[in-house]
Backbone as CSV, one residue per row, in Angstrom:
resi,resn,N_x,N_y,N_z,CA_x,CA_y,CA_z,C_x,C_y,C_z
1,UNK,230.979,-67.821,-161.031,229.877,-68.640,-160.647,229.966,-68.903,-159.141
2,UNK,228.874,-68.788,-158.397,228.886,-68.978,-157.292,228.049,-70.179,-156.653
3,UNK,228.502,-71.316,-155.830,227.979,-72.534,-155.560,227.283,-72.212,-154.053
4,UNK,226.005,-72.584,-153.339,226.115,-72.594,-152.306,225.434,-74.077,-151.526
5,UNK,226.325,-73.998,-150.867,225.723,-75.912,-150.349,224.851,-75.555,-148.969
6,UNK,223.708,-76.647,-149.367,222.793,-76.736,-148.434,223.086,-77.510,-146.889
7,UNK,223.165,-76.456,-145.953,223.737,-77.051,-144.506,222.310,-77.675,-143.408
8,UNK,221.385,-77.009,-144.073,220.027,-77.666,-143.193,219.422,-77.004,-143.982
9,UNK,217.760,-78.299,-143.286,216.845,-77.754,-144.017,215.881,-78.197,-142.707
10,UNK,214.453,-77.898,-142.687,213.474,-77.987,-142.659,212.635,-79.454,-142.264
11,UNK,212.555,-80.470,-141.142,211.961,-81.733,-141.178,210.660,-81.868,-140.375
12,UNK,209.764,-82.223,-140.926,208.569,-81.850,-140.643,208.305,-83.629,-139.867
13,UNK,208.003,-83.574,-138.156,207.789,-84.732,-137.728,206.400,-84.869,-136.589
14,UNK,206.060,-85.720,-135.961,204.921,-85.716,-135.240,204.582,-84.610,-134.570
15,UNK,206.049,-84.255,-133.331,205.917,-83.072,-132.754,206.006,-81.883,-133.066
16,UNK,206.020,-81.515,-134.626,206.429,-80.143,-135.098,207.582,-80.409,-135.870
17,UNK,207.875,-79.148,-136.901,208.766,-79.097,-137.573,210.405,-78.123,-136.890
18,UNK,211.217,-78.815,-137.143,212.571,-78.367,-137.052,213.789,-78.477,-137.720
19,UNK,214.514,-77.212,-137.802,215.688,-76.921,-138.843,216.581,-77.735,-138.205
20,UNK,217.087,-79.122,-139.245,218.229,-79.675,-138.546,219.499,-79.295,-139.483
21,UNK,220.687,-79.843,-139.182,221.967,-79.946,-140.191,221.951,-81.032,-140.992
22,UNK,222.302,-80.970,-141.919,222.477,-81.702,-142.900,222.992,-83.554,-142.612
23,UNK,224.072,-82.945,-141.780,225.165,-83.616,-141.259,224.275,-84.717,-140.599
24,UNK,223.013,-84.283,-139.849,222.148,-85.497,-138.489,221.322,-85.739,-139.617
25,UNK,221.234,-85.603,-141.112,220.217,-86.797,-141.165,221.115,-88.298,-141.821
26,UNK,220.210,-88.489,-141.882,220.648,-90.410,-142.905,220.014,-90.447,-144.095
27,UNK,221.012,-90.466,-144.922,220.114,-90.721,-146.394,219.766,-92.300,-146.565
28,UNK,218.588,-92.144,-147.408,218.487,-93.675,-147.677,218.546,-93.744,-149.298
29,UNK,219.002,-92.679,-149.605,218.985,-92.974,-151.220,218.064,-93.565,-151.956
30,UNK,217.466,-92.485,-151.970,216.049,-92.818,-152.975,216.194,-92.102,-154.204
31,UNK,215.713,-93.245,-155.400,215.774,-92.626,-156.113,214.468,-90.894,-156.386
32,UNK,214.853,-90.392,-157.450,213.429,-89.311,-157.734,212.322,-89.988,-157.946
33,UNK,212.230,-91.333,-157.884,210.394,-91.631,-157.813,210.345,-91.751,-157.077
34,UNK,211.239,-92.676,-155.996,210.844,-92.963,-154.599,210.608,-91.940,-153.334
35,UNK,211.397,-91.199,-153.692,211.067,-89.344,-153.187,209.708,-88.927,-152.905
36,UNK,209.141,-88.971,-154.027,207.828,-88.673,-154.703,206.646,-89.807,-154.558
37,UNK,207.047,-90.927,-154.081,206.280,-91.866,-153.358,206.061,-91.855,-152.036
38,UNK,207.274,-91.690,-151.293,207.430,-91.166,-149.827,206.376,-90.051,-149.833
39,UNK,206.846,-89.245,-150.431,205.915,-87.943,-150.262,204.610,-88.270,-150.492
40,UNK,204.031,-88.622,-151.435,202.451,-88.974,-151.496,201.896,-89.614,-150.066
41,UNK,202.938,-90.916,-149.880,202.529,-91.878,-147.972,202.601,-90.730,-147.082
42,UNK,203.345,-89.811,-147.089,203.246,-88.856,-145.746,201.867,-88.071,-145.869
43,UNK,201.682,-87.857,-146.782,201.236,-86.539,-147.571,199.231,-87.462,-147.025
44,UNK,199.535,-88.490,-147.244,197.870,-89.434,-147.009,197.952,-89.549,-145.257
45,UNK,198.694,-89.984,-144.781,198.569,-90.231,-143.175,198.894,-89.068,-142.978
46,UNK,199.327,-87.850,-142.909,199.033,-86.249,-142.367,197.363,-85.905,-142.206
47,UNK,197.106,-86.753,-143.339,195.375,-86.100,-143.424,194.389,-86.679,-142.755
48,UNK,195.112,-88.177,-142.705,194.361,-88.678,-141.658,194.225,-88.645,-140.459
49,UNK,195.867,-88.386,-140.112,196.234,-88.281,-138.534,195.750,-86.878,-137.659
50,UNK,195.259,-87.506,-136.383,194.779,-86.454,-135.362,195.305,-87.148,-134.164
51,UNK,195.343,-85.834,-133.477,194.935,-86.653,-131.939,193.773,-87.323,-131.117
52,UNK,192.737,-86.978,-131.754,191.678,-87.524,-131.368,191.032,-89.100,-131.727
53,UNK,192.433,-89.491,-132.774,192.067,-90.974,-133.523,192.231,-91.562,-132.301
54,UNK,191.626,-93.025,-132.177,192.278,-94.077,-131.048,193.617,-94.238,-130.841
55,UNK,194.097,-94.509,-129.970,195.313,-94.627,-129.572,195.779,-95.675,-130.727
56,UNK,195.936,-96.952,-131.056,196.173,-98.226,-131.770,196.107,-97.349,-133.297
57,UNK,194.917,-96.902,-133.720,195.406,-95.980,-134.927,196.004,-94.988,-135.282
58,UNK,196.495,-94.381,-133.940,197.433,-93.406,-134.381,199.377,-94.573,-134.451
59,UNK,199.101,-95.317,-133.709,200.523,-96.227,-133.522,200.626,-96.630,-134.511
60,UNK,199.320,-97.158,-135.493,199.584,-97.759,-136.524,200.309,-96.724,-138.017
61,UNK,199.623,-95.496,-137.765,199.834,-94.409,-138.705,201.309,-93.495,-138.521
62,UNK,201.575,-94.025,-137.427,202.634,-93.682,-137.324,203.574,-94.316,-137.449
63,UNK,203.479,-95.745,-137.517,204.930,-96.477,-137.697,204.328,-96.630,-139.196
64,UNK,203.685,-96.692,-140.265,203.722,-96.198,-141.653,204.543,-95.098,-141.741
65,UNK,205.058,-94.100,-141.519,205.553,-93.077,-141.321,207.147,-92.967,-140.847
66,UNK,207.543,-94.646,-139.922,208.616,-94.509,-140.014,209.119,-95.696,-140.706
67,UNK,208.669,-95.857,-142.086,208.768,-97.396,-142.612,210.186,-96.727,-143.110
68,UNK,211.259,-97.299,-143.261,212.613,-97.247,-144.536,212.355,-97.474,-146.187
69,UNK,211.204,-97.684,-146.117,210.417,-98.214,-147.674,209.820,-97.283,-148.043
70,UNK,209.915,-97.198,-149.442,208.573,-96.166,-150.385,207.828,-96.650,-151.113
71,UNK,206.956,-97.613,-150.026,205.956,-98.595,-150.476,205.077,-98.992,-149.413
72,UNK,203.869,-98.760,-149.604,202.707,-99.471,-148.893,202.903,-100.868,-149.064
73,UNK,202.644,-101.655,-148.162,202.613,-103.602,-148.293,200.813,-103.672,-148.908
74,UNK,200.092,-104.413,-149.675,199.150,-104.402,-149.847,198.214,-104.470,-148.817
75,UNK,198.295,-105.008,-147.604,197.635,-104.801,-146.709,197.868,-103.388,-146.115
76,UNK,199.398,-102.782,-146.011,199.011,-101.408,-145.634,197.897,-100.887,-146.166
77,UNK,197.856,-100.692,-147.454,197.576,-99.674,-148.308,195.697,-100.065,-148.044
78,UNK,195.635,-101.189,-148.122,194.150,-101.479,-147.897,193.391,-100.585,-146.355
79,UNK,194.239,-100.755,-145.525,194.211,-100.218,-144.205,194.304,-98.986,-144.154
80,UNK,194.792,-98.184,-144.908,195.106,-96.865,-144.490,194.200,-96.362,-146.108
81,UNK,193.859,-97.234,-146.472,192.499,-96.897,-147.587,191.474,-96.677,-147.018
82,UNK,190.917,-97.694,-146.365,190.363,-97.593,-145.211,189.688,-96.961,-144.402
83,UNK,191.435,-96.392,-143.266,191.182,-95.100,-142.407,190.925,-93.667,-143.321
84,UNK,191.379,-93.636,-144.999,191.319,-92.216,-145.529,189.450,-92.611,-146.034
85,UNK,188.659,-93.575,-145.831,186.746,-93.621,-146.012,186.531,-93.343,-144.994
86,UNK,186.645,-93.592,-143.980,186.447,-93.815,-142.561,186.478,-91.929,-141.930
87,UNK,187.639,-91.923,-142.442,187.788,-90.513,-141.723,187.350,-89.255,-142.849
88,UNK,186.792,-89.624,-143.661,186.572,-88.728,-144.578,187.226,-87.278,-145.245
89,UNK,188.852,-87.669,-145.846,189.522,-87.097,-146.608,189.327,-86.570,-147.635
């Protein structure tokens, strides 16, 4: 049987995506839903985000993006409900 351990992967961030080591990231230990929650929040502000948004809404969409949580606050979620009518997703 042969094992092979994952040394990098793939991190997809504002400026583009890049192969880091394993070693530079930080886990925050999420469980498999919270994974899959993260992913949905990125997955909604990707679609919204441009460069052409106002400056103040892209700051805002972006620090959603660097929350430590895999959770919208109810006012996030209202807000970035919001920007996904607004911008027509």
């Amino acid at each position: 049987m042969y094992y092979f351990a994952l040394v990098s992967c793939t991190v997809k961030t504002w400026g583009g995506e890049y192969t880091v080591g394993l070693q530079h990231l930080k886990s925050y230990n999420y469980v498999p839903a919270e994974c899959e929650q993260m992913r949905v929040i990125c997955e909604r502000i990707n679609r919204v985000y441009s460069s052409g948004l106002e400056e103040s809404v892209q700051k805002f969409l972006e620090s959603l993006g660097k929350l430590k949580r895999a959770y919208l606050t109810d006012l996030e979620e209202k807000v970035l409900s919001v920007l996904e009518l607004e911008i027509k997703v």
